[in-house]
C-alpha positions in Angstrom: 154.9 252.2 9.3 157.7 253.8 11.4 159.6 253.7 7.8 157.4 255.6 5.8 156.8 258.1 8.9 160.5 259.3 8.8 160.5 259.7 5.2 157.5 261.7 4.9 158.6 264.4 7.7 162.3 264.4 5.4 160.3 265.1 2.5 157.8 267.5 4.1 161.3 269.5 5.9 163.0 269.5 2.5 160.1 270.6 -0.1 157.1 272.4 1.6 160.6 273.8 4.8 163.7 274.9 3.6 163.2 274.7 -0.6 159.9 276.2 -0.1 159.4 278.3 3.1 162.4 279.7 3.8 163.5 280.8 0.5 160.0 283.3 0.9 160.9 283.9 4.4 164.7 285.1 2.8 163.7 287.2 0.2 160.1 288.6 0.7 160.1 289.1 4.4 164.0 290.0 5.7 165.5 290.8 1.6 168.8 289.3 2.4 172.1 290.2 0.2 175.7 289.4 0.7 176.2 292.9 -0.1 176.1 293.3 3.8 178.7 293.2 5.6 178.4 290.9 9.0 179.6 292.0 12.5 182.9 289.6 12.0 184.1 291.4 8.8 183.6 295.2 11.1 187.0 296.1 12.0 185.5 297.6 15.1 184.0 294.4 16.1 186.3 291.6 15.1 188.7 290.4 17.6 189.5 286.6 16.8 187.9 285.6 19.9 184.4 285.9 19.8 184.2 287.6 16.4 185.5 285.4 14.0 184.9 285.3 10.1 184.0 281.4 9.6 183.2 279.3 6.9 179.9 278.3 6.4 180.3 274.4 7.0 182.1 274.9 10.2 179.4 277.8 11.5 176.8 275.1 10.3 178.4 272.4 12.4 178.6 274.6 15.3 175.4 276.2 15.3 173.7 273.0 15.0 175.4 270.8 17.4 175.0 274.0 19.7 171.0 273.9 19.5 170.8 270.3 18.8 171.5 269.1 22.0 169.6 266.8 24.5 166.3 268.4 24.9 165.1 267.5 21.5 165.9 263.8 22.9 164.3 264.6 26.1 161.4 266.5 25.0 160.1 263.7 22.7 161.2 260.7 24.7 158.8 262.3 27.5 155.6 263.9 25.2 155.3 260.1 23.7 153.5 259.0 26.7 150.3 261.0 24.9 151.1 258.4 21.7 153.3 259.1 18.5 150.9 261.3 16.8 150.3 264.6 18.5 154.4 264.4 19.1 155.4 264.1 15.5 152.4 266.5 14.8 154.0 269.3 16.7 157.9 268.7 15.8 156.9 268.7 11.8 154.4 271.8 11.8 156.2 273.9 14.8 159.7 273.2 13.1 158.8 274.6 9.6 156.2 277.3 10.7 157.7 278.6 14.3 161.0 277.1 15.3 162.8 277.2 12.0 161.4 280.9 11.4 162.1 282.2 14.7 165.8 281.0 14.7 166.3 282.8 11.1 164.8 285.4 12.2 167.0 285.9 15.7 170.3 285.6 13.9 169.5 288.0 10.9 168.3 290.7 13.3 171.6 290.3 15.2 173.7 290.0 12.3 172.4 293.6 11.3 173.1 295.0 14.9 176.2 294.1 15.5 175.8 290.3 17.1 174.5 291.6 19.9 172.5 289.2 22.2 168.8 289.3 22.3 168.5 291.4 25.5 169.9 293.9 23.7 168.1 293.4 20.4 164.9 293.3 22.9 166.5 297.1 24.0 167.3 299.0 21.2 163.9 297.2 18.9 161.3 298.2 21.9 162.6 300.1 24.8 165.7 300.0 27.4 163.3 298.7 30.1 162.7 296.0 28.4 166.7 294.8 28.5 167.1 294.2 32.1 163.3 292.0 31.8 164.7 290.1 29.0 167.9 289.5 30.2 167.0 288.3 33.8 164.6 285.6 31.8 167.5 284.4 29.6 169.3 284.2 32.6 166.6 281.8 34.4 166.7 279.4 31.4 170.5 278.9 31.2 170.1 278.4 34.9 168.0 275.5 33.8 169.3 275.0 31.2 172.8 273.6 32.4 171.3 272.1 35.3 169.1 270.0 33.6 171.6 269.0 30.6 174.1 268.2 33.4 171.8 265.9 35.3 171.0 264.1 31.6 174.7 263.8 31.1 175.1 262.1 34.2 172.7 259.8 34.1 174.2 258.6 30.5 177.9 259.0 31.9 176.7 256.4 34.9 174.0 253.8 33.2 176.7 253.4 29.9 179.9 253.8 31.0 181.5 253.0 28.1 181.0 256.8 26.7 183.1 258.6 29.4 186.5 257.5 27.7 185.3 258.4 24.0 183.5 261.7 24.8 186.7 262.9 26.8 189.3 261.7 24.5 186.9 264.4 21.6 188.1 267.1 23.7 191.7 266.5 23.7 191.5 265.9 20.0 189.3 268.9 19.3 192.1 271.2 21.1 194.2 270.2 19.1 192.4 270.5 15.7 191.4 274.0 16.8 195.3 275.3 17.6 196.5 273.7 14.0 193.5 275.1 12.1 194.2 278.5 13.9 197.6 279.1 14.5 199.0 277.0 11.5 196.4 277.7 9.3 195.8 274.0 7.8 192.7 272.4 7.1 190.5 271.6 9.5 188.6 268.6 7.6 190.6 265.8 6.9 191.9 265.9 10.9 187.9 266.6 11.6 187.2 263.1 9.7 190.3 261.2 11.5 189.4 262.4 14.9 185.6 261.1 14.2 187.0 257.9 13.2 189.1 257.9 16.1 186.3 258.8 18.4 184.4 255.6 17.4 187.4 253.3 17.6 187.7 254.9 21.2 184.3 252.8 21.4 186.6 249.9 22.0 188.3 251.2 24.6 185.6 252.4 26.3 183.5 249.5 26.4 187.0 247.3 27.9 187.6 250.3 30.6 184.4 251.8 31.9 184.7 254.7 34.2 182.3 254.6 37.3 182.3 257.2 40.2 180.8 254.4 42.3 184.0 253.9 44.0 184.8 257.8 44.9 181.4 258.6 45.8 180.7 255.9 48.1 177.7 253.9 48.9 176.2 257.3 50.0 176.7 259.5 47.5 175.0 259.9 44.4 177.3 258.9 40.6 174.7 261.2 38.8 175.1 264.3 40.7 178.7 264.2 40.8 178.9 263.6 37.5 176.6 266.4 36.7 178.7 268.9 39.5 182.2 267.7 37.2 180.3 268.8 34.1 179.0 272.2 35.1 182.9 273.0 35.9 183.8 271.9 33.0 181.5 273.8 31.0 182.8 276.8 33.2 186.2 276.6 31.8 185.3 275.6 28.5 183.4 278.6 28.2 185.9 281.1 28.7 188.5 279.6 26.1 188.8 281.2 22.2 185.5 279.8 20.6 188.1 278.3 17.7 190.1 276.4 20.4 187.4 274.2 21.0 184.1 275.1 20.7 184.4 275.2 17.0 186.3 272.3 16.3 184.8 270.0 18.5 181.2 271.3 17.0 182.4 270.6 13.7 183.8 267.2 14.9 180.1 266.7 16.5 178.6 268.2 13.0 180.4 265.0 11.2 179.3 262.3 14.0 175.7 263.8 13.8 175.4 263.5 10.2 177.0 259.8 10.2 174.9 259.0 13.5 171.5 260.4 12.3 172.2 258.2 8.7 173.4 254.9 10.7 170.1 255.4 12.6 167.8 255.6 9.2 169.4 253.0 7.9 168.6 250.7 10.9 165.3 251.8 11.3 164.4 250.9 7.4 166.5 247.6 7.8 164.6 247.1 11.3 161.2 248.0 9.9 159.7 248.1 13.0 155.8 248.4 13.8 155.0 251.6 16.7 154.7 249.7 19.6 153.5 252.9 21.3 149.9 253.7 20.5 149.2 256.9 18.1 146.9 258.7 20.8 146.9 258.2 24.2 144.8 260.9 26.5 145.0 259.6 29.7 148.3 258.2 30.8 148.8 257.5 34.6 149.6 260.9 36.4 150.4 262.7 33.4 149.1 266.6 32.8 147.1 267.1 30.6 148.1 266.6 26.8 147.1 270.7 25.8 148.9 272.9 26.1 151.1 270.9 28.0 152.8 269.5 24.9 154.1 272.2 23.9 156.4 272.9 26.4 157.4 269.0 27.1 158.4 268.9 23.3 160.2 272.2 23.3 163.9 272.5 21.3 162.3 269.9 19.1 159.8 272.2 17.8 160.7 275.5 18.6 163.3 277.0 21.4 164.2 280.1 22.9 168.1 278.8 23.6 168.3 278.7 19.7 167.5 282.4 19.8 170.4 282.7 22.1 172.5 281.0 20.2 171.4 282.5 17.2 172.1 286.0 18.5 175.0 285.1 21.0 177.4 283.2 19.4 176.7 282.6 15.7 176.0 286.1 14.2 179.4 287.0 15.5 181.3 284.1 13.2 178.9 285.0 9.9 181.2 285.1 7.0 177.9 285.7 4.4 174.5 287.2 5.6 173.4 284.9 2.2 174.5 281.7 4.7 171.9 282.9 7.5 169.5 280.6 5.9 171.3 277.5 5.5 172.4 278.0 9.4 169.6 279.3 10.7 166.7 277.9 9.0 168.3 274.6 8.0 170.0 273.9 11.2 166.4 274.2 12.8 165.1 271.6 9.9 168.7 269.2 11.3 167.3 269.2 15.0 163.7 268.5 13.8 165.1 265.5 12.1 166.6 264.4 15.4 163.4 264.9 17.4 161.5 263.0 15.0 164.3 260.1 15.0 164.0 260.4 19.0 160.1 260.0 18.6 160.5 256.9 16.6 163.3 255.5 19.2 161.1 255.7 21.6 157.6 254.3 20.2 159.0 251.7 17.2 162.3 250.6 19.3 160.9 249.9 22.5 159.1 246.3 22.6 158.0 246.6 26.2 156.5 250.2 25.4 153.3 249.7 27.6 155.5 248.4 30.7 158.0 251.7 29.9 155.9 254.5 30.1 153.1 253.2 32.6 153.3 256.6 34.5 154.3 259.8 33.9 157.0 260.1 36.8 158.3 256.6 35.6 158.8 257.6 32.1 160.7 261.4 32.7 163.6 260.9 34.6 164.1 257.7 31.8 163.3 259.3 28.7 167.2 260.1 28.1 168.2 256.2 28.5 165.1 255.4 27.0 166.1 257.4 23.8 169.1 255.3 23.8 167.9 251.7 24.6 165.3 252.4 21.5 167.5 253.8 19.3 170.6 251.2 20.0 167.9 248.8 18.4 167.9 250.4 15.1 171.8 250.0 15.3 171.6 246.3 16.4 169.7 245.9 12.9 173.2 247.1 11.5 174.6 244.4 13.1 176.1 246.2 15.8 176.3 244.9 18.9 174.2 245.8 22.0 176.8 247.3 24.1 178.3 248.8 21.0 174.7 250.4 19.5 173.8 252.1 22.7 177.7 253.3 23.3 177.6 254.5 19.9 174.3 256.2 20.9 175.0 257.7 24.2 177.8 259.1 22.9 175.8 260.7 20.5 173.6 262.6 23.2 176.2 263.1 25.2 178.2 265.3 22.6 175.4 267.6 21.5 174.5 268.1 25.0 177.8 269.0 26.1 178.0 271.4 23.4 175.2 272.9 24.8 176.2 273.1 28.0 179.3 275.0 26.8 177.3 277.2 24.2 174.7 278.3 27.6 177.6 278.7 29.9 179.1 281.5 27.7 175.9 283.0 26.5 175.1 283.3 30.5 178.6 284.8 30.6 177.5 287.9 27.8 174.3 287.9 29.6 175.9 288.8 32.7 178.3 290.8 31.4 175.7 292.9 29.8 173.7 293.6 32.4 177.0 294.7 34.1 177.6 297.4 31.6 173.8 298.5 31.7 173.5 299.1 35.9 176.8 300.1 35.7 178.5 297.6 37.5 182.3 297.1 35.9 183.4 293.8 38.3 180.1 292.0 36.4 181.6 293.0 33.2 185.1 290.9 33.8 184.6 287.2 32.3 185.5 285.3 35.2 183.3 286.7 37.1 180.9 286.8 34.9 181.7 282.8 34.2 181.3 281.9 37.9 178.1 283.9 38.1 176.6 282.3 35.3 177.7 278.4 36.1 177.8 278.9 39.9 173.9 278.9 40.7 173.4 275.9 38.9 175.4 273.8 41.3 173.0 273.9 44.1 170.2 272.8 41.7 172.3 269.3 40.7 172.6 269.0 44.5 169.2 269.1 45.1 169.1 265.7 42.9 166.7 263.6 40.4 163.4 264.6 42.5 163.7 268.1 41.4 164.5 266.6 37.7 160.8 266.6 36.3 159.5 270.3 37.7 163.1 271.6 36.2 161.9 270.0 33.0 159.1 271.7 32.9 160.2 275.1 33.7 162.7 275.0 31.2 160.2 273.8 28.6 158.2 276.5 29.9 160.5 279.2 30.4 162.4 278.3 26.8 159.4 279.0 25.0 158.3 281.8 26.7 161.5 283.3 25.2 160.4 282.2 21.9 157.9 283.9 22.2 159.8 287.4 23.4 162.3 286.5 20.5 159.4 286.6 18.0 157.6 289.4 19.5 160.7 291.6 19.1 161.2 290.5 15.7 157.4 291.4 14.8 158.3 295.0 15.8 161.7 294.7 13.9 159.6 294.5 11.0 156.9 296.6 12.2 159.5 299.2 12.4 160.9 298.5 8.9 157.5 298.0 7.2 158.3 294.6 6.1 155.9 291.5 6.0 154.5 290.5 9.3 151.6 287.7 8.9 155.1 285.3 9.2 155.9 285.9 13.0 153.2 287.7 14.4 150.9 284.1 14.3 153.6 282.2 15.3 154.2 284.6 18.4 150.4 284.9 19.2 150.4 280.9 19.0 153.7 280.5 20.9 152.9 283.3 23.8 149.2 281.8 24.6 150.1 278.6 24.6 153.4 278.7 26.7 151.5 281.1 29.1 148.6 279.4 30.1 151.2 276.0 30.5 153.2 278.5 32.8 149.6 279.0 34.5 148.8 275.7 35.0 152.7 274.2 36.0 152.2 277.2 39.1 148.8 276.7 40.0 150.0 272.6 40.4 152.8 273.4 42.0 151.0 275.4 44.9 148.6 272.7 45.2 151.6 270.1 45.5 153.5 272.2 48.2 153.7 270.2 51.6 151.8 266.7 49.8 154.1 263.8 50.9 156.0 262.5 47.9 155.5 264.9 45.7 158.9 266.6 43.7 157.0 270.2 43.7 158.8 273.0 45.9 159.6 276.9 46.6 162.3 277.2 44.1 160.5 276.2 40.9 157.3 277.9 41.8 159.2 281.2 42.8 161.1 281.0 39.2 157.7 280.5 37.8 155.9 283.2 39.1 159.1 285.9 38.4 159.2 284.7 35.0 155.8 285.0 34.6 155.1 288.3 35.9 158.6 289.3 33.8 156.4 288.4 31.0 153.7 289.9 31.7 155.4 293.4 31.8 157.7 292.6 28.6 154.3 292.2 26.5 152.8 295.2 28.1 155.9 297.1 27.0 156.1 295.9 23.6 152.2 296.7 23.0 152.9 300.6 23.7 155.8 300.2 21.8 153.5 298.9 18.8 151.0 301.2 19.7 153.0 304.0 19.5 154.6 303.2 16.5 151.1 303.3 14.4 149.9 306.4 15.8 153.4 307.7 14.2 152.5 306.0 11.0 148.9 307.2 10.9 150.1 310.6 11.4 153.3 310.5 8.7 150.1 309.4 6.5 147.7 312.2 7.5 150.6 314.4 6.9 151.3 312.9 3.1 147.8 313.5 2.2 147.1 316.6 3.4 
């Protein structure tokens, strides 16, 4: 059964998504032409370090390892504990309808104003105000954000060991692929391919020398949290090099591995041929909220994300060679993460014999759901004959990368982000990049230190908060067309949808939260209930803005037509 499940979402992604949908989406709704000329072709705008002309393959391979990193593993691995179906339901239908349309949508509008980031869009599409409100939400979910993909990290750095030597020795390599591609101008995929092949003969090497922080953090510290305290600096510095020094290469590196990873893992899963051990509907699960509307914001970059808007608008419209390759990168690299969601949800309820015992409760199963991802899925490897320790190297490894590109991706978002709202209040020391770098990473330290209890309501304030975005991000590019006079049926349901449903989980997460406060045990405190409510209330005013805006904009077209027919 698990079979014909992943080849009917392919088929449904292919025909009724990207051959079908997004073609109308490309041509009816936004008229795309490579007449127009992209932000990284502007002489004004191109600098070779942010705006940089690249080819479509490589962009693809960036933007998609970018987006596609552990939350559509986490976000499934957890929402499985309501059963297969309403899981799958929601990454299949939100991918093609909402999350593939908003993340086209995000980097065409930026692509026509100069890359700029989606604060800005938000600015100059509805009003000023509505800049600063955007921007200080973006800048709560990359607080999240890298906070939460560094505690995933670390918990796969310290349960399989064996990945620390092989994800760190893809660095080094991608440095140097990025300075030979750049500064000697060679190609960049026949070193792309050797350093992949490398990367999984580094397996070996991992698996015989583990690395384990036990030793220097003692029998009183925590292996996870310094872990994830390593990777936030990391992601620091990473952020501030030239995005084709690694960032690039490394994501085109990560483009190959996913491609050959997501494969080996259909292939094991139809030589496996396993039965869904976890039921198709489950309402009820021990301790769990309840299944609507909370799914949608447990399953989040799986279906639909607001980071992808970011990284739409943040990094990726800047390196558009084509506007004619927004669709393959935007809308297809949306389809590529659905796949992995879907591969996540069958990891999790086909490759886990001992399903029932697994997810028994609902705080059980979330800190897990990352190692559970890879336990399930190193099972469709084993059917390759792969060993166990191999398959769930092989597998971590996997995770690992795409989150790490994330992590890097947010930390220098957060950097624009702050670095914009320097230059709107006026503030020049915000507008210099390391101090912009150190104020976007730095708050996310004391989060990690706070440790795993904090791990599930973090979760779900970045599910939360992330589609809350989506929802801005498809609200501003309803009035983008409102404005233009261009098709609207195609975002303004998704954003209706998107908006009620995130809002009232917002509502409910705050309203648990305060009635957890000061109960013995319980992971609830000030921190993510204070976020909540800001958010929230940030919200709140951002949709009262853009209804003004709307409003105003059709008493100006019902008097241009008064005007016309008198």
């Amino acid at each position: 059964m698990a079979v014909t499940i992943a080849l009917g979402v392919l088929a449904l992604f292919y025909f009724l998504g990207y051959r079908g949908y997004s073609k109308f989406l490309a041509h009816k709704v936004f008229a795309l032409s490579n007449k127009e000329r992209t932000p990284a072709h502007d002489p004004k705008l191109r600098d070779d370090y942010d705006y940089v002309p690249t080819q479509k393959h490589i962009l693809w391979g960036h933007h998609y390892t970018s987006i596609a990193g552990a939350a559509p593993i986490i976000g499934p691995s957890v929402a499985i504990i309501w059963g297969w179906f309403p899981a799958l339901f929601w990454i299949v239908f939100g991918t093609i309808f909402i999350g593939a349309v908003h993340d086209f949508g995000a980097l065409v509008l930026s692509v026509r104003k100069d890359g700029h980031t989606m604060g800005e869009l938000a600015a100059s599409v509805i009003s000023p105000r509505v800049r600063i409100l955007f921007q200080i939400i973006i800048y709560f979910l990359i607080w999240i954000v890298l906070a939460v993909f560094a505690f995933a990290i670390g918990i796969l750095f310290h349960r399989y060991q064996a990945a620390v030597i092989p994800v760190n020795f893809e660095i080094i390599v991608a440095i140097i692929i990025g300075w030979l591609f750049h500064k000697k101008k060679g190609g960049i995929l026949i070193p792309s391919i050797f350093a992949l092949i490398s990367l999984y003969a580094m397996v070996a090497v991992g698996v015989a020398f583990p690395i384990s922080l036990e030793a220097l953090v003692g029998p009183e510290g925590d292996p996870v949290i310094a872990w994830a305290v390593i990777l936030l600096l990391y992601s620091a510095i990473a952020s501030l090099l030239p995005v084709w020094l690694l960032l690039q290469p490394r994501d085109y590196i990560n483009s190959h591995q996913l491609i050959v990873g997501l494969a080996a893992l259909i292939l094991g899963l139809i030589v496996l041929n396993p039965e869904m051990h976890a039921p198709a509907l489950n309402l009820h699960p021990e301790g769990a909220p309840p299944l609507f509307p909370i799914i949608f914001i447990t399953i989040a970059c799986g279906a639909i994300s607001g980071f992808h808007g970011l990284v739409s608008s943040g990094t990726t419209s800047k390196q558009l060679d084509h506007m004619g390759d927004a669709r393959a990168i935007g809308y297809g690299g949306m389809l590529g993460e659905g796949v992995l969601a879907m591969i996540a949800t069958l990891a999790v309820s086909a490759g886990l014999p001992e399903w029932k015992s697994i997810y028994a409760s609902w705080n059980d199963s979330g800190i897990n759901a990352i190692s559970n991802f890879v336990t399930g899925a190193g099972t469709f490897l084993e059917a390759l004959m792969f060993s166990k320790e191999w398959a769930q190297a092989i597998v971590a490894i996997l995770a690992i990368s795409f989150a790490a590109t994330s992590m890097d991706t947010g930390a220098r978002i957060q950097r624009f982000v702050v670095s914009e709202v320097g230059a709107a209040l006026k503030i020049r020391f915000l507008q210099n990049r390391y101090v912009a770098t150190f104020i976007a990473v730095g708050p996310a330290i004391p989060l990690v230190l706070a440790g795993p209890k904090v791990w599930m309501p973090l979760w779900l304030l970045f599910g939360t908060t992330n589609q809350l975005i989506g929802g801005m991000t498809l609200l501003v590019l309803y009035v983008y067309l409102f404005r233009n006079k261009r098709p609207l049926l195609n975002y303004a349901i998704p954003m209706v949808f998107l908006v009620t449903m995130t809002t009232g989980a917002m509502i409910f997460n705050i309203v648990t939260w305060v009635l957890q406060m000061g109960k013995a045990g319980e992971a609830a405190n000030g921190l993510t209930l204070i976020i909540g409510s800001a958010i929230l209330l940030l919200e709140i005013w951002m949709i009262i803005e853009a209804v003004l805006i709307v409003k105003k904009l059709r008493n100006e077209r019902m008097t241009e037509s008064l005007r016309f027919e008198t």
